[in-house]
C-alpha positions, -999 to +999 in steps of 0.1 A: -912-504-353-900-485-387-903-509-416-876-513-437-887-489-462-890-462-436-855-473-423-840-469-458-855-432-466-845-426-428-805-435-436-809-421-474-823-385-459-793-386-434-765-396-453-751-365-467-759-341-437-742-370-416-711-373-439-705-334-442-708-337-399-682-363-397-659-342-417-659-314-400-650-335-370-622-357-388-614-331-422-606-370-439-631-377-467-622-413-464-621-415-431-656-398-425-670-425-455-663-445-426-674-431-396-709-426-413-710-463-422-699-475-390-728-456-375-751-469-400-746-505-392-746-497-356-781-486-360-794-509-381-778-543-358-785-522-324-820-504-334-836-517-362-867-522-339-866-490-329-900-469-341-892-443-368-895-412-345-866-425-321-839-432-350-828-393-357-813-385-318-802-426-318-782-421-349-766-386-338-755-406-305-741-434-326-720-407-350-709-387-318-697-414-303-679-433-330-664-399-339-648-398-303-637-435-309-623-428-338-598-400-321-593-423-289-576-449-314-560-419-330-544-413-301-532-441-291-516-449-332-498-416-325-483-429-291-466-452-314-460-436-342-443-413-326-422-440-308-416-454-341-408-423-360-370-416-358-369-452-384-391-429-411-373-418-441-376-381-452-391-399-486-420-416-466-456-400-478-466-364-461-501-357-448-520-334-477-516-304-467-539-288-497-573-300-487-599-278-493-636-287-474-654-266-498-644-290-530-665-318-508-696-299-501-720-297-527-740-268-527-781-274-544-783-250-579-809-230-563-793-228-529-785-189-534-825-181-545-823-162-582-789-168-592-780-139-588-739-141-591-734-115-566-755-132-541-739-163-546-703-146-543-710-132-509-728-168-498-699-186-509-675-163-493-698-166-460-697-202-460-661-204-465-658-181-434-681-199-416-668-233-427-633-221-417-642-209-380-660-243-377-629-260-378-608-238-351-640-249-325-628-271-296-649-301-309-672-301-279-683-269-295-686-276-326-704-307-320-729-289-297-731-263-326-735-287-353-762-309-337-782-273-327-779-256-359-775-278-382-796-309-373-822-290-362-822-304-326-835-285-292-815-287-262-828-321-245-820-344-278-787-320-279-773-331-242-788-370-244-766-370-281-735-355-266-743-372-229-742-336-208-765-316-193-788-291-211-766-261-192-735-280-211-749-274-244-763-243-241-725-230-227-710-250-257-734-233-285-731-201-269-691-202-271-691-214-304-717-191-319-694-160-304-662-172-316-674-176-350-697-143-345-663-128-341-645-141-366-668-130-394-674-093-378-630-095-380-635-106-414-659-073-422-692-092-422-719-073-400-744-094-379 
């Protein structure tokens, strides 16, 4: 069983990694605040008895899945939104249109190596690209890719956190990493 020290520097390490993963999924700040809180608490009331090594796949489940919950009540607010819509006035609030993922992800000083401004002008351009071709993934992908390359996780922890088979996630990756491989070799960048 983790102590409660252990289970603090676990949820501390994870926060920001788990944040930036939530808003790729959901590309609402406020609403991926939540979704990473939500899974928090899950853990904690759920798992707190859990030994330390088990709590990094148990987490990525709980986010997974309350990302899907969140779009399964998405869905069904927008059955009635949409029922409800021809009552709207055209002064009623519009979605922000201008939001920009890069102004939410901050990037470590040393990040680029010598600070070299060139480097960090191509690496910033890169991640832009990348960040960009992220978010026109079906979400299976980008979940699949996310959890792989990002997290760190093999195969195994991959499918038991997105509930598929190993041959799922390996599919899913090896879409995803081709659709953004062509997007950046579009975009002039050589792999």
């Amino acid at each position: 069983m983790a102590t409660r020290q252990e289970f603090a520097d676990f949820l501390s390490e994870i926060e920001l990694r788990a944040y930036k993963q939530a808003l790729f999924a959901v590309l609402d700040e406020h609403v991926a605040l939540d979704i990473v809180q939500d899974s928090m608490m899950k853990l904690i009331e759920k798992y707190a008895d859990k030994p330390l090594e088990e709590l990094p796949p148990l987490f990525q489940r709980i986010l997974q899945n309350t990302i899907r919950d969140y779009y399964r009540r998405q869905k069904s607010r927008s059955m009635w939104i949409t029922l409800f819509s021809a009552f709207k006035s055209d002064d009623d609030e519009k979605g922000n249109e201008d939001y920009d993922l890069l102004e939410t992800l901050p990037i470590a000083e040393d990040s680029y190596g010598n600070n070299d401004p060139h480097k960090e002008l191509e690496q910033s351009q890169l991640l832009n690209l990348v960040e960009k071709g992220l978010k026109t993934l079906p979400a299976r992908q980008r979940e699949a890719f996310l959890l792989r390359y990002w997290e760190g996780m093999d195969v195994s922890e991959t499918a038991k956190v997105m509930g598929c088979s190993e041959g799922s996630v390996k599919t899913h990756c090896s879409r995803a990493v081709h659709t953004l491989a062509t997007l950046l070799e579009k975009k002039g960048v050589k792999l």
